[in-house]
C-alpha positions in Angstrom: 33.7 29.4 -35.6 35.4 26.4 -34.6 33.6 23.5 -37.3 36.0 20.8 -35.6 34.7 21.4 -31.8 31.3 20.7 -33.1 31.4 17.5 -35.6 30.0 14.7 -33.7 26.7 16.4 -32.0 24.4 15.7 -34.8 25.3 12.0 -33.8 24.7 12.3 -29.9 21.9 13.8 -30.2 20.6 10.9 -32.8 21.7 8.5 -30.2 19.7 10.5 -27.3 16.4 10.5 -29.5 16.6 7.1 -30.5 17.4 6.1 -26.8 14.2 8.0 -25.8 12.2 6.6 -28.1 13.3 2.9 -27.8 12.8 3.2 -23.9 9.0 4.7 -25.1 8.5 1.7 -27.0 9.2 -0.7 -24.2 7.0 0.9 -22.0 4.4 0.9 -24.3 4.8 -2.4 -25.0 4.7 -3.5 -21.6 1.7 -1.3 -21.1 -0.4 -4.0 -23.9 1.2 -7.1 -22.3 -0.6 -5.6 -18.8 -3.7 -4.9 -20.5 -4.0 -8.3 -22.4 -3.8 -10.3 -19.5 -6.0 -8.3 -17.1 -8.4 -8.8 -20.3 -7.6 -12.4 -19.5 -8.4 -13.0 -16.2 -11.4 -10.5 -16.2 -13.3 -13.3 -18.5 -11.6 -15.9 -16.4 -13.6 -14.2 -13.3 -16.7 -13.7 -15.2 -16.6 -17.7 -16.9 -16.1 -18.7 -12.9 -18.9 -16.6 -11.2 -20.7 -18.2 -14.1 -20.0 -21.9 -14.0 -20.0 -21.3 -10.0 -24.1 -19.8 -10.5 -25.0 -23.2 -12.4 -23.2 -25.2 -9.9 -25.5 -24.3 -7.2 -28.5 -23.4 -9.5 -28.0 -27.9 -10.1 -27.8 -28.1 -6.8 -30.8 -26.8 -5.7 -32.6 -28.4 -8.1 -31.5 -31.9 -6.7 -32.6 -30.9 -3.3 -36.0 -29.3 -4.2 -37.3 -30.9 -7.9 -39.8 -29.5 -9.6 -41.6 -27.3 -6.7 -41.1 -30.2 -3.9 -40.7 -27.8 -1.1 -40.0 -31.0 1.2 -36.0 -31.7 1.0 -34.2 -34.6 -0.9 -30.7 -35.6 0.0 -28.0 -33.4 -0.3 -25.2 -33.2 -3.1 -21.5 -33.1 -2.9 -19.7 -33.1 -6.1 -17.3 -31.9 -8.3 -18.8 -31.1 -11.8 -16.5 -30.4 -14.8 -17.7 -28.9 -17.4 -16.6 -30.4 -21.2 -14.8 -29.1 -23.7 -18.1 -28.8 -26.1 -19.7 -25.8 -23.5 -17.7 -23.5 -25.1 -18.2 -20.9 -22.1 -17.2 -23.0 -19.7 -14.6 -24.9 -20.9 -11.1 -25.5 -18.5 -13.8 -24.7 -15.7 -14.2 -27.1 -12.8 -16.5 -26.3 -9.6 -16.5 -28.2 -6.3 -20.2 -28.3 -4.7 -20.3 -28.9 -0.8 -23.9 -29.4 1.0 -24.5 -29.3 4.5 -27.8 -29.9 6.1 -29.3 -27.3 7.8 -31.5 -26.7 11.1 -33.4 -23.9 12.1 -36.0 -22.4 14.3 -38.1 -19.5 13.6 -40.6 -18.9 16.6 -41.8 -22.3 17.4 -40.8 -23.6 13.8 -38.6 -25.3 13.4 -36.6 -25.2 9.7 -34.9 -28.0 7.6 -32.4 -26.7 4.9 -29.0 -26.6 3.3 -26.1 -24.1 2.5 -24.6 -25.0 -0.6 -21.1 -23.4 -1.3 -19.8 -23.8 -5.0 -15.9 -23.3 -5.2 -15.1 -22.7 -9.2 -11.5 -22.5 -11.2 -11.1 -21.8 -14.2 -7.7 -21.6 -16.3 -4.8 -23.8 -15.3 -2.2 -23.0 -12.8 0.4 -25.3 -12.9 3.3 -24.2 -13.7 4.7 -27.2 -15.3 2.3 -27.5 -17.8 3.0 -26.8 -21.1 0.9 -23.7 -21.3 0.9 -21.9 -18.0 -1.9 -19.7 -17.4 -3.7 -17.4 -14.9 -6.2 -19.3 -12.6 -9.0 -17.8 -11.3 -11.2 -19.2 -8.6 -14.8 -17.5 -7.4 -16.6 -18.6 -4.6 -20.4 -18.6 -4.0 -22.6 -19.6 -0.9 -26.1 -19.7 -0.9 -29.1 -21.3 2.2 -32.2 -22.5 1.1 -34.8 -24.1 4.1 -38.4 -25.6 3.1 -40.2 -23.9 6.0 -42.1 -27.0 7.4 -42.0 -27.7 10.5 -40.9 -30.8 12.7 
């Protein structure tokens, strides 16, 4: 009835959907930013468990060799792994040994708890490429059941 009342509402109502879908967008948007970098740190977590598994697995070895069940010296390092193990790489672990006594009965046990502490990723802020740092943590006690 009144074509001059109504000029104009085509045009809000444009604005109002492209407002609604622009705010869609950045949700969306947001929503693959969040998924990317839980992808991130989920293979961070599993490269750390990993290079944390080896880390002890070496360590063990260099207290019991080749079937000695008689126990060697005991290892502290900190092994960083190079850029050419692919799996590993930006991966560092800290190894910690500490000897051991036990008794069992009228046994008594000799052994070691070796805890591996591995990072992977970088977490300084400063760098050039900041990125998320993950760190996994793994204990293990190992005794060679002869008696003193």
């Amino acid at each position: 009835m009144f074509p001059s009342r109504q000029r104009g509402s085509a045009l809000m109502i444009a604005l109002f959907v492209i407002t609604i879908v622009a705010l869609l967008a950045a949700a969306m948007s947001r929503f693959l930013v969040d998924s990317g970098e839980k992808s991130t740190v989920e293979v961070r977590s599993v490269r750390a468990l990993t290079a944390a598994q080896s880390a002890l697995e070496t360590g063990l070895y260099q207290v019991y060799p080749n079937g000695k069940w008689s126990k060697q010296t005991c290892p502290s390092q900190t092994i960083t792994f190079p850029a050419t193990v692919s799996g590993l790489s930006q991966c560092s672990v800290v190894l910690t040994c500490t000897e051991l006594t036990s008794s069992y009965g009228s046994q008594t046990l000799n052994g070691v708890r070796l805890k591996a502490v591995a990072t992977c990723g970088d977490a300084d802020l400063n760098s050039s490429s900041p990125d998320f740092a993950v760190s996994r943590t793994m204990t293990v006690e190992a005794y060679d059941g002869a008696s003193q």
